[in-house]
N, C-alpha and C positions, 0 to 999 in steps of 0.2 A: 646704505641704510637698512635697517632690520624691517621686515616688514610685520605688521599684525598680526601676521600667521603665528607667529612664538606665545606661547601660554605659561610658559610654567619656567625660571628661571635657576641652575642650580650653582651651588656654593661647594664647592666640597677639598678634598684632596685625591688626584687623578692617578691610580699604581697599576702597573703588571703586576695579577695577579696569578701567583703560580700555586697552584694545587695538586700535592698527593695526597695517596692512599698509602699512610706508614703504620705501621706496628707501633700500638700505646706506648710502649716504653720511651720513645722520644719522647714524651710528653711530659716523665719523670725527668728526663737526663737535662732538659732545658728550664724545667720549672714550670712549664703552660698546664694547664687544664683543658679538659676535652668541653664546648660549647662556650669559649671566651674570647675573648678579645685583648691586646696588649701594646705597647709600644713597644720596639725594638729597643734592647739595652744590648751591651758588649758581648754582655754572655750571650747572647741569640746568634750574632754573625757571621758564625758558622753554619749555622740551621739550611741558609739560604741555599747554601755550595751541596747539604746534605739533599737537599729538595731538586734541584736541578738536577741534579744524579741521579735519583730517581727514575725508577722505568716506569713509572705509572704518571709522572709529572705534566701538567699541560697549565697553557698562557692563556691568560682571558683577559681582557680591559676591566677595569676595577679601580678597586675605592669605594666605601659604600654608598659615598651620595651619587658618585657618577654610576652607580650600579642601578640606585633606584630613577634615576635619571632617564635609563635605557627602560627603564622598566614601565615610568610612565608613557615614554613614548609608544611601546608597545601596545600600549591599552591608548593612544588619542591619533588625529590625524598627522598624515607625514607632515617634517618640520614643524614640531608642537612644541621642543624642546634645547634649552641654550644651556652649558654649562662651561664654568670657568674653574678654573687651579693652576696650580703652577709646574711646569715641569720642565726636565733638563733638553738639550736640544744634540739626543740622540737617536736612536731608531726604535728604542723603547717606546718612545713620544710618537714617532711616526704610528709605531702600530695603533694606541689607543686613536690617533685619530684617525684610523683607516676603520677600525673596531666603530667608534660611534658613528662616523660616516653610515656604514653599511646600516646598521641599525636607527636612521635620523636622527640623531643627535649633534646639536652643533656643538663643536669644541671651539671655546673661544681662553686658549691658555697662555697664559704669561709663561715665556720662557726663560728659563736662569743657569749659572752655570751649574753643573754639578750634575748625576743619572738622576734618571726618573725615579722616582719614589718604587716599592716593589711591597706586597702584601705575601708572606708564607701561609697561606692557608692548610693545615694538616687536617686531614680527613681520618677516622678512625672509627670503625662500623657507621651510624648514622650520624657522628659528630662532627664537630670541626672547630678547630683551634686556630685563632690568626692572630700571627705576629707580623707588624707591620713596622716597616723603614720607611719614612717621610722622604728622606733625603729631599730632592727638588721641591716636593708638595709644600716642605715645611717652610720654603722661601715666599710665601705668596703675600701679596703684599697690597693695601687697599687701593694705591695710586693704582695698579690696575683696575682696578673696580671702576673707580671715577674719572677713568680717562674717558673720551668724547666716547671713540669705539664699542666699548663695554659699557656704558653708563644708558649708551641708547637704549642697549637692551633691559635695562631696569626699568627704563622710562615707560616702553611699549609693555612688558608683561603685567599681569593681574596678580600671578602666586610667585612665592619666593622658596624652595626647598633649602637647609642650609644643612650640612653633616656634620654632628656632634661633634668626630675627631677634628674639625675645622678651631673649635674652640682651643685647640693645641697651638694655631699657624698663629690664627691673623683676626683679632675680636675685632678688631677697628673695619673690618671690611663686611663682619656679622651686624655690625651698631648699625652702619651706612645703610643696610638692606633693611634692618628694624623699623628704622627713624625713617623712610622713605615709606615702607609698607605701615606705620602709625599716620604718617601726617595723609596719604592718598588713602586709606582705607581697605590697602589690596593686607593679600591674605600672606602670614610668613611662619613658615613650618624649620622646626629643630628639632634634632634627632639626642634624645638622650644618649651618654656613653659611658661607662665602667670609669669610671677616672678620679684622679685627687685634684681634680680640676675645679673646685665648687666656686672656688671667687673668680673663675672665668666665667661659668653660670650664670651665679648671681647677678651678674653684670649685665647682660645681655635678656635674663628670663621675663624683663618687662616687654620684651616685644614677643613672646610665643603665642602665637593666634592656636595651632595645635602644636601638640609635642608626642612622638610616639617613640616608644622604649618598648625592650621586653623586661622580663621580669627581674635579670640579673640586673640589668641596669638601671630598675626601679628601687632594687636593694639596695644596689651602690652608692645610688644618689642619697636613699632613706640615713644611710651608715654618716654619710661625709656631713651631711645637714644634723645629727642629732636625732632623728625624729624618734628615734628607740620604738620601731615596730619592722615585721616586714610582713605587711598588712598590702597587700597591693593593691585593694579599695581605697585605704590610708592614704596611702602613698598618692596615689593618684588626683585623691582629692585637697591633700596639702599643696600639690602643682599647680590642679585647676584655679584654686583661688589665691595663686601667688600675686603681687600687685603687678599691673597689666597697663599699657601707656596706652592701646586701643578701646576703649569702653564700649566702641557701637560694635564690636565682634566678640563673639562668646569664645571663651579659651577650651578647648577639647584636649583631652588625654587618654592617649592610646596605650594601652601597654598588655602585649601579647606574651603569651605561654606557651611556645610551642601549638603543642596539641588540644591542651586545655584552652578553655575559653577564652577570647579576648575580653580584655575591661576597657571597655569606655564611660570616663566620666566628663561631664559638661555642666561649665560653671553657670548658672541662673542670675539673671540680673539681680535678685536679692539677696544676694548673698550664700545659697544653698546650690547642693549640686546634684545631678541627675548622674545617675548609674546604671547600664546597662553590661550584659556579658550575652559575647555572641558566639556562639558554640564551634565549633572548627572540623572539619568533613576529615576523619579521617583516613589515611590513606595508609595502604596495606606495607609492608614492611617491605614486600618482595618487586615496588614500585619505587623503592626509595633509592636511588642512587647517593646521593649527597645534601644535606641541609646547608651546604655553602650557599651564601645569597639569599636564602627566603626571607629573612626578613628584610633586607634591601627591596627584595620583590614584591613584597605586602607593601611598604611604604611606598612604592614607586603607581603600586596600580592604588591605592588609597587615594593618594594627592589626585593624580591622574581623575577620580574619581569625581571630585571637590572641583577640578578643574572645569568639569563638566558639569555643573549643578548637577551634581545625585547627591543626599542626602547622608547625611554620617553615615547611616544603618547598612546602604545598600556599600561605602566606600568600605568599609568592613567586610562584606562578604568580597570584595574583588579585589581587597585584601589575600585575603584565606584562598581567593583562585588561583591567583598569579601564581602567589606562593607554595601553592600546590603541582604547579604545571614546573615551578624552578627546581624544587628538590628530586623531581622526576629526570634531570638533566645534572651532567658533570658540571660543578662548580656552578658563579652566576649566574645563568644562562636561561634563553629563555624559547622553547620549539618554534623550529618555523615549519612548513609555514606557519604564518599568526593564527593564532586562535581569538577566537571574541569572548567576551565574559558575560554571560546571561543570568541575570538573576534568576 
């Protein structure tokens, strides 16, 4: 049985993440863009073989919700933290659960046949471009969710994290965690993502208590919905008062810039929304190793945050920390020893 000690429960899809440092020009020859995100099509499947080759290439555990996952644990007490996805029953598998191990995270994953899922992250000056293979991830499937073993843990936690790309796998196992965090009143967080996915959205956008994106993915979303702006106030506040199944919890919308300011807006019981922008500490050029991960990192110490009763403003700043302490490290990663987040 799961004890009360688990607080924060994650949905995502589980990859090795492999990361180099390549010269732009890959980034022509496969089609990506530098600071984006993508699903693996045919033309990419190469890319993988060119990255492992790589003398600069290194494995991390990943996926972005199991990143921000790692991420809240870092910022709450040990075993604060459950996540599930599905993956192949290789040694890929092993490593991610030796990875959250060390870091408290429990992996609780459904395994299927076929490798683990695998994310190419390409790094290029301060950028980074990821093309991601589901493979095993894209097998996951709700009867995990609602088996006795996994369902306990839903029963015992308070917050629900769910990853954007999850809306690609398995809605029916996002609906479960919606309709369970609307009927008890616990809190369930989704991660916007770059996609042509809007009627998997739509579907599920009645249970978003918060929703955090950054800016491309605020645009993306703006593009797919019609809204003909890319107004990221706009944007943000078309979200906050999308219609909502929870009514006794206010819906917050995060959606960060980089460097520039985060926007937070938050819907008002009558109907109007509250806007704030929280400025971002910048950090010098010659400290930046890599932007892999920082926003997994913001989203991980945010919730984390919320987990803890601290109030939007301050989950914002340890936000902007985390996420400053990750881009200081190769790929997701986060220094140990641990560091505390002081307002």
């Amino acid at each position: 049985m799961p004890s009360n000690e688990y607080l924060l429960f994650g949905l995502g899809n589980p990859l090795l993440d492999a990361i180099a440092t390549m010269d732009p020009e890959i980034l022509d020859r496969y089609g990506l863009e530098a600071n984006n995100a993508c699903l693996a099509e045919d033309k990419h499947l190469p890319l993988y073989d060119e990255i492992a080759k790589h003398p600069t290439v290194i494995y991390l555990a990943g996926g972005a919700a199991q990143n921000a996952l790692r991420g809240a644990q870092y910022c709450l007490p040990p075993k604060s933290t459950v996540y599930v996805g599905c993956v192949g029953n290789d040694k890929y598998a092993d490593e991610l659960r030796a990875a959250n191990e060390r870091e408290g995270v429990r992996s609780e994953y459904m395994v299927t046949e076929g490798p683990t899922g695998i994310c190419g992250a390409i790094v290029t000056g301060h950028h980074r471009s990821l093309v991601t293979n589901l493979a095993a991830a894209n097998n996951y499937k709700v009867d995990h969710l609602k088996s006795p073993e996994i369902w306990r843990f839903v029963e015992t936690t308070q917050f629900y994290y769910v990853g954007g790309y999850h809306l690609t796998v398995c809605v029916d196992a996002i609906t479960a965690l919606g309709e369970h965090a609307a009927e008890k009143n616990k809190a369930c967080n989704q991660v916007l993502i770059e996609s042509n996915y809007p009627e998997q959205m739509d579907n599920v956008s009645k249970y978003w208590d918060y929703i955090i994106g950054n800016e491309s993915e605020a645009e993306s979303y703006a593009n797919f919905h019609y809204l003909h702006t890319t107004d990221l106030k706009e944007i943000a506040k078309y979200l906050a008062l999308l219609p909502k199944v929870n009514t006794a919890r206010q819906r917050v919308v995060v959606i960060t810039q980089g460097a520039n300011p985060t926007i937070v807006v938050t819907a008002q019981n009558n109907g109007t929304v509250q806007i704030e922008e929280h400025e971002v500490t910048i950090i010098p050029d010659d400290q930046i190793v890599d932007t892999v991960g920082a926003g997994d990192a913001f989203s991980g110490a945010f919730i984390a945050s919320l987990v803890q009763g601290r109030p939007v403003s301050e989950a914002v700043q340890a936000g902007h920390w985390l996420a400053s302490l990750c881009i200081r490290q190769p790929g997701p990663a986060y220094p140990y020893p641990k560091q505390t987040f002081v307002k």
